[in-house]
C-alpha positions as a Markdown table, in Angstrom:
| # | Residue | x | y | z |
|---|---|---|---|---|
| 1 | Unk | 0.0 | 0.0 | 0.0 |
| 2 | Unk | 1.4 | 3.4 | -0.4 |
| 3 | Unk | 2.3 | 5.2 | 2.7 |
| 4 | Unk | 1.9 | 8.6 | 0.9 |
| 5 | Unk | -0.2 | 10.8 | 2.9 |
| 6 | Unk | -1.3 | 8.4 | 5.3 |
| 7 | Unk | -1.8 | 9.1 | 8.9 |
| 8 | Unk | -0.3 | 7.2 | 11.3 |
| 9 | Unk | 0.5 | 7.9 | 15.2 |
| 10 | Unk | 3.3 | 6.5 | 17.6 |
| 11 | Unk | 3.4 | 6.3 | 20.9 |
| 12 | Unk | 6.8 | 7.0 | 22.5 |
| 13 | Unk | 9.6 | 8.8 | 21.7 |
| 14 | Unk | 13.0 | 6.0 | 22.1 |
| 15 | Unk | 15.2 | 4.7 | 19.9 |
| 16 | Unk | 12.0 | 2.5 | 18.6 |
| 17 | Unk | 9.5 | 5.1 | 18.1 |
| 18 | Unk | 11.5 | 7.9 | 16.4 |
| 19 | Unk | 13.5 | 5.2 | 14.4 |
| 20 | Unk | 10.3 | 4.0 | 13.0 |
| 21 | Unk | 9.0 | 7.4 | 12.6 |
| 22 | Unk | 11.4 | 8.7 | 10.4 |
| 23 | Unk | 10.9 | 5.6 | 8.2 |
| 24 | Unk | 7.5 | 6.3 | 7.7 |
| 25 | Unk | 8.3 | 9.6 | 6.8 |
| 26 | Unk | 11.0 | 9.4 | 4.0 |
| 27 | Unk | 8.1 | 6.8 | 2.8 |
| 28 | Unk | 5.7 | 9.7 | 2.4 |
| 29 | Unk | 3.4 | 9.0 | 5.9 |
| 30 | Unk | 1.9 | 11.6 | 8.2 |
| 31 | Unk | 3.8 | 10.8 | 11.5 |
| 32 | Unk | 2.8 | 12.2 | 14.7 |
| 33 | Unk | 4.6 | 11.2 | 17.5 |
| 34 | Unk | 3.1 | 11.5 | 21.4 |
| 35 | Unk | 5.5 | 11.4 | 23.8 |
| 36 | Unk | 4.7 | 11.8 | 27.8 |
| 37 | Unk | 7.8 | 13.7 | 29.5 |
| 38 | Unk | 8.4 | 17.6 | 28.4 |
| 39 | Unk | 11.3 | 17.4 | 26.3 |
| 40 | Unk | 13.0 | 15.1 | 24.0 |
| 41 | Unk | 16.0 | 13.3 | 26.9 |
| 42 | Unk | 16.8 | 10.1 | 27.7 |
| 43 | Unk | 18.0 | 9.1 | 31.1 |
| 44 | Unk | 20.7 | 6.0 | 31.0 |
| 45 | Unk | 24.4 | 5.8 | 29.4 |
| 46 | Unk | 25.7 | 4.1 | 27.4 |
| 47 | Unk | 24.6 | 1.5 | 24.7 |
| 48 | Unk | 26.3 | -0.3 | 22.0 |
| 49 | Unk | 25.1 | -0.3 | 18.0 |
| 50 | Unk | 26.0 | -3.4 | 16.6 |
| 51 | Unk | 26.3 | -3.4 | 12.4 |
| 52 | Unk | 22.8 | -5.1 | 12.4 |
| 53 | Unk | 21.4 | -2.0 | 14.0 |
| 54 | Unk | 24.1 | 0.5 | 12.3 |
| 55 | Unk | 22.8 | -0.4 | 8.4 |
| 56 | Unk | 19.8 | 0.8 | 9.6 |
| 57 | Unk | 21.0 | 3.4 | 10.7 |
| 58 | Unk | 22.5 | 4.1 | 7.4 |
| 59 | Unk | 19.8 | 3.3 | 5.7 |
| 60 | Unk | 17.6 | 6.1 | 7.6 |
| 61 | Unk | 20.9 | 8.5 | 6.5 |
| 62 | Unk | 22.1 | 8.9 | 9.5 |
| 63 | Unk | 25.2 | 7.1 | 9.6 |
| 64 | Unk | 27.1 | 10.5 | 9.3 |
| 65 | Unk | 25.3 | 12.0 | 12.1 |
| 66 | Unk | 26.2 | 8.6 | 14.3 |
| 67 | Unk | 30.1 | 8.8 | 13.5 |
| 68 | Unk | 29.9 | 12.4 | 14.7 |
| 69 | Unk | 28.7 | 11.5 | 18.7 |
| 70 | Unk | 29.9 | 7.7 | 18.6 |
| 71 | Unk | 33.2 | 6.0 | 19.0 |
| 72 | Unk | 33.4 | 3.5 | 17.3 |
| 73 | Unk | 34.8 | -0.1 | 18.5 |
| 74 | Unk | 37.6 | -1.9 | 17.8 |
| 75 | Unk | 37.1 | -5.1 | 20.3 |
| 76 | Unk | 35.2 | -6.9 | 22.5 |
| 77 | Unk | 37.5 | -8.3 | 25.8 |
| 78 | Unk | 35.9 | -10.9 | 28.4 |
| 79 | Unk | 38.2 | -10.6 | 31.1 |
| 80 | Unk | 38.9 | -12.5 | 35.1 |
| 81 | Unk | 36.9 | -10.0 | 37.1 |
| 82 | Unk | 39.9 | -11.0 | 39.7 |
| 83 | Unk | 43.2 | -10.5 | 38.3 |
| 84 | Unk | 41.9 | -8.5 | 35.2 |
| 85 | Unk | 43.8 | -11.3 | 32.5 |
| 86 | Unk | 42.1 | -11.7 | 29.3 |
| 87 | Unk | 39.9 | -14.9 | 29.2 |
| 88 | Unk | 38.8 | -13.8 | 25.4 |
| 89 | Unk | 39.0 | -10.8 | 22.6 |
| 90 | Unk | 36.8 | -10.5 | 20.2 |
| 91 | Unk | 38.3 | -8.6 | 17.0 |
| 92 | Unk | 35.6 | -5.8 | 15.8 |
| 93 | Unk | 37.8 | -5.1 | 13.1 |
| 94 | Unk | 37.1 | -8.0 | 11.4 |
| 95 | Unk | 33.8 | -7.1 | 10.8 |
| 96 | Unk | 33.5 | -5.1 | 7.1 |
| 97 | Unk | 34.6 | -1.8 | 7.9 |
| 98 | Unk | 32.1 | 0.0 | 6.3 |
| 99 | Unk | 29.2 | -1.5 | 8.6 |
| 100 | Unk | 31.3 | -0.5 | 11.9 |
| 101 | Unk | 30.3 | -1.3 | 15.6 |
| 102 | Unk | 29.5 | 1.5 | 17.8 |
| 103 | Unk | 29.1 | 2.9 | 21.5 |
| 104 | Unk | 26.9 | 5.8 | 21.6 |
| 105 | Unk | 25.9 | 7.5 | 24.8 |
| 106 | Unk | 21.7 | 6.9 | 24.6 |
| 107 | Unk | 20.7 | 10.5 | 24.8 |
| 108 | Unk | 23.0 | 11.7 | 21.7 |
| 109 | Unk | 21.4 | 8.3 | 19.9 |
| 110 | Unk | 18.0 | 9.9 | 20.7 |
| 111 | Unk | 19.2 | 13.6 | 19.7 |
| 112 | Unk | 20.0 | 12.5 | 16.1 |
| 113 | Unk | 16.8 | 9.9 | 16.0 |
| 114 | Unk | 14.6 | 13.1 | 17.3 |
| 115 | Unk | 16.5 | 15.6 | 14.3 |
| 116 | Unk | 16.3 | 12.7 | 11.6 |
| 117 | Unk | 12.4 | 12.6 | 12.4 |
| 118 | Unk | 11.5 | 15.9 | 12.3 |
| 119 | Unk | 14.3 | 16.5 | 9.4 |
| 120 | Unk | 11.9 | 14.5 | 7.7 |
| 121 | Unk | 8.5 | 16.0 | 8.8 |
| 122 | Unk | 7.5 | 14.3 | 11.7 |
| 123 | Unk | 5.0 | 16.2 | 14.7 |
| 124 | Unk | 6.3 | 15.5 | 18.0 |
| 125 | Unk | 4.0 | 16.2 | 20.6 |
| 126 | Unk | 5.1 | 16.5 | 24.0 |
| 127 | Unk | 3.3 | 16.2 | 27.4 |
| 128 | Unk | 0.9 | 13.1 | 25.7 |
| 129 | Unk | 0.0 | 10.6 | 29.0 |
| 130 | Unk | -1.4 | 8.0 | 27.1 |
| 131 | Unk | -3.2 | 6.0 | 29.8 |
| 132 | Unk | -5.0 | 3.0 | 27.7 |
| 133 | Unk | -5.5 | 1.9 | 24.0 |
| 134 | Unk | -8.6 | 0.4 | 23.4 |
| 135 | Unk | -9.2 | -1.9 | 20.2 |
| 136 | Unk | -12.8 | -2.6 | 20.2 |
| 137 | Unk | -13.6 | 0.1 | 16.9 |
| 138 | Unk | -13.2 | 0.4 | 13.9 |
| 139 | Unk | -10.0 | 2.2 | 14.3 |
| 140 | Unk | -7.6 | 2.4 | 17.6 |
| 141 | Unk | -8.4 | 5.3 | 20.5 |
| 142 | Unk | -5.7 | 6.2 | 22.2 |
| 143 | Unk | -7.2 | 7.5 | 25.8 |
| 144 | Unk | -4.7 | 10.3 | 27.2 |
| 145 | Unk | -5.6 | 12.9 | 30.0 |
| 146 | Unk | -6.5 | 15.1 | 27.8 |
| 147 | Unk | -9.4 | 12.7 | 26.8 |
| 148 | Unk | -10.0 | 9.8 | 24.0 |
| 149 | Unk | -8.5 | 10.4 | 20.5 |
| 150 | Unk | -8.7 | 7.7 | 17.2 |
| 151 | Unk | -6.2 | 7.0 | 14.9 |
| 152 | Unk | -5.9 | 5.5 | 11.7 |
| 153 | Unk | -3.1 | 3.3 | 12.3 |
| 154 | Unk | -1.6 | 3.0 | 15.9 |
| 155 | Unk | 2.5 | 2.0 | 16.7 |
| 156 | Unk | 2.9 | 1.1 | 20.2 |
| 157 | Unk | 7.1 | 1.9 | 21.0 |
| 158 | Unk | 5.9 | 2.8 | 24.5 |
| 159 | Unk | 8.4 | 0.2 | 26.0 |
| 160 | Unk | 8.5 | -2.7 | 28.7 |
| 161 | Unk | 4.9 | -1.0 | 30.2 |
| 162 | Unk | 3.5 | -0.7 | 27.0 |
| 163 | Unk | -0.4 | -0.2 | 26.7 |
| 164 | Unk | -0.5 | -1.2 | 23.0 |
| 165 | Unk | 0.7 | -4.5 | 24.0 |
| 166 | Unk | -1.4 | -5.0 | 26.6 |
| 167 | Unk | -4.4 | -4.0 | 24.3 |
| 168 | Unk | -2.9 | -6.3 | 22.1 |
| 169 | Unk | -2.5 | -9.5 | 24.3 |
| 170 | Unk | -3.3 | -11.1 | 27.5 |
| 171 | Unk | -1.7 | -9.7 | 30.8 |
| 172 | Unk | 1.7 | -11.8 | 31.1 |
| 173 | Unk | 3.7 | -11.5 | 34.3 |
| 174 | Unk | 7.3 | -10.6 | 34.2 |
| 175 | Unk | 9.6 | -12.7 | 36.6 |
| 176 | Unk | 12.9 | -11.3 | 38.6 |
| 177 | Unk | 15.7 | -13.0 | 37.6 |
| 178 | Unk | 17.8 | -12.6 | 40.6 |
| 179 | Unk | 19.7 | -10.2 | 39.2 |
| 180 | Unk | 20.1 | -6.4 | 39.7 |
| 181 | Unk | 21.9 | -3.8 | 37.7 |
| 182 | Unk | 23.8 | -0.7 | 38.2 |
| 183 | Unk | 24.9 | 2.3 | 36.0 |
| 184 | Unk | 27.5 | 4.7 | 35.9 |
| 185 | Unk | 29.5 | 7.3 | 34.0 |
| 186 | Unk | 32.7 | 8.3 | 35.2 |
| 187 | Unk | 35.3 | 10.4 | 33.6 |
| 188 | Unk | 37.7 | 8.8 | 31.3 |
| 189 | Unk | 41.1 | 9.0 | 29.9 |
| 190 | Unk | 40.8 | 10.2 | 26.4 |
| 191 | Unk | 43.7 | 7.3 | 25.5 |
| 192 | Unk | 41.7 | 4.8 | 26.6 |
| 193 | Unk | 41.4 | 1.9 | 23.7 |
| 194 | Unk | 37.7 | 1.6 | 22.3 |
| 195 | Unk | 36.9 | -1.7 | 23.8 |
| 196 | Unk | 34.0 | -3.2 | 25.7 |
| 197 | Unk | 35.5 | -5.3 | 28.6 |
| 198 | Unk | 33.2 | -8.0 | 30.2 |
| 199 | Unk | 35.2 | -8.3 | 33.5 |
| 200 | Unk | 33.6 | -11.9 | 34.9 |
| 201 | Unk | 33.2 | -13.0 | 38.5 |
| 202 | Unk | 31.0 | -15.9 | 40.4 |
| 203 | Unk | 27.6 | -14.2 | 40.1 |
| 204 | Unk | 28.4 | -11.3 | 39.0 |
| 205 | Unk | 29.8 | -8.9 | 36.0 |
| 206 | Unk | 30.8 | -5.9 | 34.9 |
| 207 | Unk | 30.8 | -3.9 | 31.7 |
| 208 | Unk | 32.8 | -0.8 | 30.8 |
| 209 | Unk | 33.8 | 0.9 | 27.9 |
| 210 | Unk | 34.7 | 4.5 | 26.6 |
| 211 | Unk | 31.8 | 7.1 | 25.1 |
| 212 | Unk | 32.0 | 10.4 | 23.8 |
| 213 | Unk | 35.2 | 10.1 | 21.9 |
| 214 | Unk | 37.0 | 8.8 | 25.1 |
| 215 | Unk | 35.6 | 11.8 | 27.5 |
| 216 | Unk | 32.8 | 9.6 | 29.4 |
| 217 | Unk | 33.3 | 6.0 | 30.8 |
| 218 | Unk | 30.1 | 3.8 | 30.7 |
| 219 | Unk | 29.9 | 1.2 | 33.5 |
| 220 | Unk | 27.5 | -1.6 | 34.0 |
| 221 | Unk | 27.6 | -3.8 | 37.1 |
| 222 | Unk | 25.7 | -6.8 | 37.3 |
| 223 | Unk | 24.9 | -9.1 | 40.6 |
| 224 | Unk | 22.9 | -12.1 | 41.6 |
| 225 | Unk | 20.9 | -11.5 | 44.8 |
| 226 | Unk | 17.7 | -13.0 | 46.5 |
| 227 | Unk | 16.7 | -9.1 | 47.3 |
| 228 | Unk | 14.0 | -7.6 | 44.4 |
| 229 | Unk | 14.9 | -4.1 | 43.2 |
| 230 | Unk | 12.2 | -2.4 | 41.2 |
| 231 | Unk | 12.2 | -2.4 | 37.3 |
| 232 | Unk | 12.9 | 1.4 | 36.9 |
| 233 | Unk | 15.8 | 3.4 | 35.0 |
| 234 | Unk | 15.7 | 6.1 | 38.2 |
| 235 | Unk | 15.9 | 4.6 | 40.6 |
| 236 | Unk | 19.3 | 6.0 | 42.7 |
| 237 | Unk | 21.6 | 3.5 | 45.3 |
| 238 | Unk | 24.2 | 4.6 | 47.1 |
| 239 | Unk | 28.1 | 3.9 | 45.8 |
| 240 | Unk | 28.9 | 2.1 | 48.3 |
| 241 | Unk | 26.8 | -1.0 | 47.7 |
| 242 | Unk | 28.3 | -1.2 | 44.1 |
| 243 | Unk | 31.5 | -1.0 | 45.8 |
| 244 | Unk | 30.9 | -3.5 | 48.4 |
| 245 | Unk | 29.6 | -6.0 | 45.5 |
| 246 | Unk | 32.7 | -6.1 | 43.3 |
| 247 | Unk | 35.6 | -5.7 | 46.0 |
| 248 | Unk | 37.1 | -8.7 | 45.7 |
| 249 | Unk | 37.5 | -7.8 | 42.0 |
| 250 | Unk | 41.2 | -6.2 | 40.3 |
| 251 | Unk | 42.7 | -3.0 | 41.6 |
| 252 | Unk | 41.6 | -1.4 | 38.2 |
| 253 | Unk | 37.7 | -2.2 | 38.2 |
| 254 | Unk | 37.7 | -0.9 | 42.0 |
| 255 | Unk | 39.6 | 2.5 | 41.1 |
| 256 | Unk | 36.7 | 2.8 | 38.1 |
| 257 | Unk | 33.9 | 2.1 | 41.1 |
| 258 | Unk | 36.0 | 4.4 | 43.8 |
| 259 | Unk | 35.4 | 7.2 | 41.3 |
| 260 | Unk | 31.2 | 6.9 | 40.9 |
| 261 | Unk | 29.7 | 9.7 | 42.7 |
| 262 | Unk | 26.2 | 9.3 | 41.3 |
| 263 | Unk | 24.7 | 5.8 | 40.5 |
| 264 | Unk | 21.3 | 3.9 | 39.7 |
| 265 | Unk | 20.2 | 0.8 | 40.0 |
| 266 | Unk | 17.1 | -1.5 | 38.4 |
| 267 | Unk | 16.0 | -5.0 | 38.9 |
| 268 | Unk | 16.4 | -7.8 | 35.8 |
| 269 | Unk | 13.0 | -8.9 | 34.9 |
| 270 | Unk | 12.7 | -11.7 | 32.2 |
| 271 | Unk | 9.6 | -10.8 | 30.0 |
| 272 | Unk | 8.2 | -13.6 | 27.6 |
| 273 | Unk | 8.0 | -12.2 | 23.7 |
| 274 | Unk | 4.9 | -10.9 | 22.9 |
| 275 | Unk | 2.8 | -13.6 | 21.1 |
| 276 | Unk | 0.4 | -11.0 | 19.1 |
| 277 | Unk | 2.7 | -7.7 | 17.7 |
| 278 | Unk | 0.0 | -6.6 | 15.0 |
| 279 | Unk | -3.7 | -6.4 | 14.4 |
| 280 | Unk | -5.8 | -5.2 | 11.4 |
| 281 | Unk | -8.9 | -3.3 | 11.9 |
| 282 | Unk | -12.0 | -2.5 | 9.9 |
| 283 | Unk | -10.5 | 0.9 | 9.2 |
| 284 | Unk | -7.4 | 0.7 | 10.9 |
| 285 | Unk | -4.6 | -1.4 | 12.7 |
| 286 | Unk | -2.2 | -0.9 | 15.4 |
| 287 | Unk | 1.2 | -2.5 | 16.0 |
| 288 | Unk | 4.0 | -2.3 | 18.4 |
| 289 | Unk | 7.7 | -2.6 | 18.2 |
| 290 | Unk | 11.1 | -2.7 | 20.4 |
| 291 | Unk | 10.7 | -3.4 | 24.5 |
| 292 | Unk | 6.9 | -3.1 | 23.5 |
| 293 | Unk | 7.5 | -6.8 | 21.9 |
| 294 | Unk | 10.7 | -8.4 | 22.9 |
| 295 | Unk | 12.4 | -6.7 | 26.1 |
| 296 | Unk | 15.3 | -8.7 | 26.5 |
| 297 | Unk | 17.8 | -8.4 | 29.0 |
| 298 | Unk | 21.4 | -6.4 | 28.6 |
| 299 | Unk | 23.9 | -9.6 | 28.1 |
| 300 | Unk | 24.4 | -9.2 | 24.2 |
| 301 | Unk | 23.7 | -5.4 | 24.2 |
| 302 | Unk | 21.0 | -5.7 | 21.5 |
| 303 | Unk | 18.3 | -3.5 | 22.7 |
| 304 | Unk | 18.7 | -0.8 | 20.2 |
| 305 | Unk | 20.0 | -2.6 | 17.3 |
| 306 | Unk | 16.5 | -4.9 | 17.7 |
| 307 | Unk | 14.3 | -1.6 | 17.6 |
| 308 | Unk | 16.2 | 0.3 | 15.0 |
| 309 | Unk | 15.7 | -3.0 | 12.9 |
| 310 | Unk | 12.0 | -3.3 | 13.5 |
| 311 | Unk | 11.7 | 0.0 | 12.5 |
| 312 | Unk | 12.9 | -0.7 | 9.1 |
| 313 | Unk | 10.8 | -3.9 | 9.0 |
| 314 | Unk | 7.7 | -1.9 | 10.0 |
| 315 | Unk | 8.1 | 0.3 | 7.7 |
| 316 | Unk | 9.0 | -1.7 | 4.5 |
| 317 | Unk | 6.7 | -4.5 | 5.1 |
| 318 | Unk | 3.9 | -1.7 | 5.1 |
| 319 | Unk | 5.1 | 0.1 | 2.1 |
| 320 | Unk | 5.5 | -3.4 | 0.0 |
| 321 | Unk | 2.5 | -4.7 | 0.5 |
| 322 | Unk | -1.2 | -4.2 | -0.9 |
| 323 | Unk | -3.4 | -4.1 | 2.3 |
| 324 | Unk | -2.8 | -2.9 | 5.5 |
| 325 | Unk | -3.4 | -6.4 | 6.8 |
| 326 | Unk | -0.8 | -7.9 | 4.9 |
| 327 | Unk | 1.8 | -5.6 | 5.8 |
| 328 | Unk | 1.2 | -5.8 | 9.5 |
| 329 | Unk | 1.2 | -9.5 | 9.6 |
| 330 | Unk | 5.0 | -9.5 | 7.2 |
| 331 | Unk | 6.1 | -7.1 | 9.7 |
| 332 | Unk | 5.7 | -9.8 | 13.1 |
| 333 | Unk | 6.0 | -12.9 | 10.9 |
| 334 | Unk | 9.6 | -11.7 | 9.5 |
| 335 | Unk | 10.8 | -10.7 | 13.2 |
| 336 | Unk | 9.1 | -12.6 | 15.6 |
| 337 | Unk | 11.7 | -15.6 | 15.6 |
| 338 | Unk | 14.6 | -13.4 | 15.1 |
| 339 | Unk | 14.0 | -11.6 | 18.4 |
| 340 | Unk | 12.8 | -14.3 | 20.2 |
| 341 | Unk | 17.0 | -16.0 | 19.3 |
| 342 | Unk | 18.4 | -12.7 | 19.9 |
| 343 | Unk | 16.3 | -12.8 | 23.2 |
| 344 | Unk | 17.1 | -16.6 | 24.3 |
| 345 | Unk | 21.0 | -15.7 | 23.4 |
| 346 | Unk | 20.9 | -13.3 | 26.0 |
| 347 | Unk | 19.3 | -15.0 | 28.4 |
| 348 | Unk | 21.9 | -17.2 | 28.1 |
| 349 | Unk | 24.9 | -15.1 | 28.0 |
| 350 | Unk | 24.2 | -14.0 | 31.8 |
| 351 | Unk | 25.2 | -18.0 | 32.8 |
| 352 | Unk | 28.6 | -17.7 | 31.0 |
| 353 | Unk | 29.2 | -14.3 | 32.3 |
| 354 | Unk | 28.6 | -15.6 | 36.4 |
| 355 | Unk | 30.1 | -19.1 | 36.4 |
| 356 | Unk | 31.4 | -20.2 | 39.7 |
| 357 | Unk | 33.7 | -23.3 | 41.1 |
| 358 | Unk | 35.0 | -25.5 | 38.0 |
| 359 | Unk | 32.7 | -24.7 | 36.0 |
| 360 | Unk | 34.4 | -21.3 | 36.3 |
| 361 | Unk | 38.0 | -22.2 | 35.8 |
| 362 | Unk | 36.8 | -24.8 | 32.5 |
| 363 | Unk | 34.7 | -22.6 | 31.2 |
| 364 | Unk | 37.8 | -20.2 | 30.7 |
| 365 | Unk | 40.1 | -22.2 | 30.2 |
| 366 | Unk | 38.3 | -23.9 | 27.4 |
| 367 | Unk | 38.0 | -19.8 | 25.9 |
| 368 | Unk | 41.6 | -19.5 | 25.8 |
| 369 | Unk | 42.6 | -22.9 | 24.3 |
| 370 | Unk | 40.1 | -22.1 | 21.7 |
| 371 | Unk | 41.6 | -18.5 | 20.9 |
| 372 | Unk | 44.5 | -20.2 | 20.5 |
| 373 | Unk | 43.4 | -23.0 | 18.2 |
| 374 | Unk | 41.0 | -21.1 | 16.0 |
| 375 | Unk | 41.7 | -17.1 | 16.1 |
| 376 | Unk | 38.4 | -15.5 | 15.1 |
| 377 | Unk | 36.2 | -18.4 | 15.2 |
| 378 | Unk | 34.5 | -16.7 | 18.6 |
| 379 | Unk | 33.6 | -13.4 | 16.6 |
| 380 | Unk | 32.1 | -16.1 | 13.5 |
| 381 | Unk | 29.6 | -17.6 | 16.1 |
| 382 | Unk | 28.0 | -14.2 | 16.0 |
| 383 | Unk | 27.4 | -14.0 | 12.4 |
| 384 | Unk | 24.2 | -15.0 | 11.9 |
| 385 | Unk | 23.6 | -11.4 | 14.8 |
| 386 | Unk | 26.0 | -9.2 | 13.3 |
| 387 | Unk | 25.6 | -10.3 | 9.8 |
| 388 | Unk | 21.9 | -9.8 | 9.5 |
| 389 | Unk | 20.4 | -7.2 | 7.4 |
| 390 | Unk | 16.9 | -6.5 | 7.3 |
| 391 | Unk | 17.7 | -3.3 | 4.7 |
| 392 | Unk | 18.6 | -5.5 | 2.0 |
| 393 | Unk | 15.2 | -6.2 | 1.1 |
| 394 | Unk | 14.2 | -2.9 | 1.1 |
């Protein structure tokens, strides 16, 4: 169907919602995004753009604009959280140079999403508390204080509370994983190397690597405990506790953590994939996109790379087909089983991060060896992630 002229409204303004918007746009839609808080910010750190997410990216034209505020990566080190030796390194540079891998600070990856959408004519509307989406019509209403309004077609990229998907599917119940999270930023030496370092302890990890062309370091601690923590982006802990967590860890990881002055922490939930993304109406449909569908936990740093490619998918699958219908169900039936292996992968990689005992001491040994024996055949087991290209049919 042609997008030309056609109205459509997104709820939420993240990586998801203004990646998809300024899709729909350059495809000749009328996007209007609503968006609850009073500016365009995005509270967090870091995040990593991995060349599945960065040809979207350049397929939107913003490549240019992402070189500008992103440093770019040149490897991927798992390292003994104790003595700080390399366990693994994954080369980045022999990924094809021109697809690149990236670590952006969030809010600059939401500044040049925001200027790419309205670049290409998209309404953002501030202030929106949408409280409930309501499916029973002809067409999607979108119930915010300000009182009921209906839409022609409806995308839900209002995240891991999103009330498209819960108009969409049954209520399913996230689980805590015994696992909390904290973030930092600290200040960084402008020398240091662009790598993400995994640094790996019994039930516990840590991430860390440069943003902002070396002037910001982005930490992420991660720790199994009985105690729940709420699932919130705000929510501030004191230093000390991260401290505490990881002291038993190298004299370099504590000296990063001894320098935190302001940090926050969250609770890991597991949330299943959403079984229904899309629905046609009789003069209308909705979908949703991003955390909205598949919110998958932080341990192969594809959040952002999933949404800026369900963007694309979104918005080709609509252009390419003849009824609205057909495009909504191309869109979930190309990424449903993608995200749910990119989501299962994850789960996964927070057991090999937080091995204990022998398993511990095999597990990297076994890493090493295999370094040895087969240099770069760790990075090829990630192919079928980094390889994928959803702009390649359009």
């Amino acid at each position: 169907m042609t997008l030309i002229g056609q109205r459509i409204t997104v709820l939420g303004a993240g990586v998801a919602g203004l990646a998809v918007a300024r899709a729909l746009a350059l495809r000749g839609a009328a996007v209007t995004v609503l968006e609850q808080a009073d500016a365009i910010r995005e509270v967090g750190a870091g995040l990593q753009v991995s060349p599945n997410g960065g040809r979207v990216l350049r397929a939107l034209g913003l490549s240019a604009a992402l070189e500008q505020c992103a440093t770019r990566a040149v490897a991927i080190e798992l390292k003994d959280g104790f003595t700080d030796d390399r366990v693994l390194r994954l080369d980045l540079a022999a990924l094809r140079p021109d697809h690149g891998y990236h670590f952006v600070h969030r809010a600059d990856l939401i500044a040049l999403l925001a200027e790419g959408a309205q670049a290409a004519g998209v309404d953002i509307r501030l202030l929106q508390k949408v409280t409930s989406v309501h499916l029973d019509g002809a067409r999607p209403v979108i119930q915010t204080l300000d009182g009921p309004h209906e839409t022609g077609l409806l995308i839900g990229a209002d995240g891991l509370h999103s009330a498209t998907r819960a108009a969409l599917n049954a209520a399913a119940k996230p689980f805590f994983t015994g696992q909390v999270a904290w973030r930092a930023l600290i200040p960084c030496d402008a020398n240091a190397p662009a790598v993400a370092e995994v640094h790996m302890g019994p039930g516990r990890h840590l991430v860390s690597y440069p943003l902002r062309h070396g002037t910001l370091r982005n930490i992420v601690a991660v720790e199994e405990r009985s105690r729940w923590a709420e699932e919130s982006w705000t929510l501030r802990d004191d230093p000390v506790d991260l401290r505490l967590a990881f002291a038993g860890f190298s004299p370099r990881v504590r000296d990063w953590l001894d320098r935190i002055e302001d940090v926050w922490l969250w609770g890991l939930f597991r949330h299943p994939v959403a079984p229904v993304w899309q629905r046609a109406l009789r003069a209308g449909g909705v979908a949703i996109l991003g955390d909205a569908a598949h919110p998958t936990l932080p341990f192969l740093a594809q959040g952002a790379s999933l949404a800026l490619e369900d963007a694309w998918v979104l918005a080709a699958s609509l252009g390419a087909h003849d009824t609205l219908a057909a495009g909504l169900a191309a869109y979930q039936a190309t990424r449903a089983a993608r995200a749910g292996r990119v989501v299962a992968a994850a789960n996964g990689n927070a057991r090999a991060y937080h091995l204990r005992g022998l398993p511990r001491v095999v597990g990297h040994a076994g890493l090493r060896i295999g370094a040895r024996l087969a240099p770069g055949l760790a990075l090829r087991r990630f192919d079928w992630l980094y390889d994928h290209d959803v702009t390649a049919q359009g």
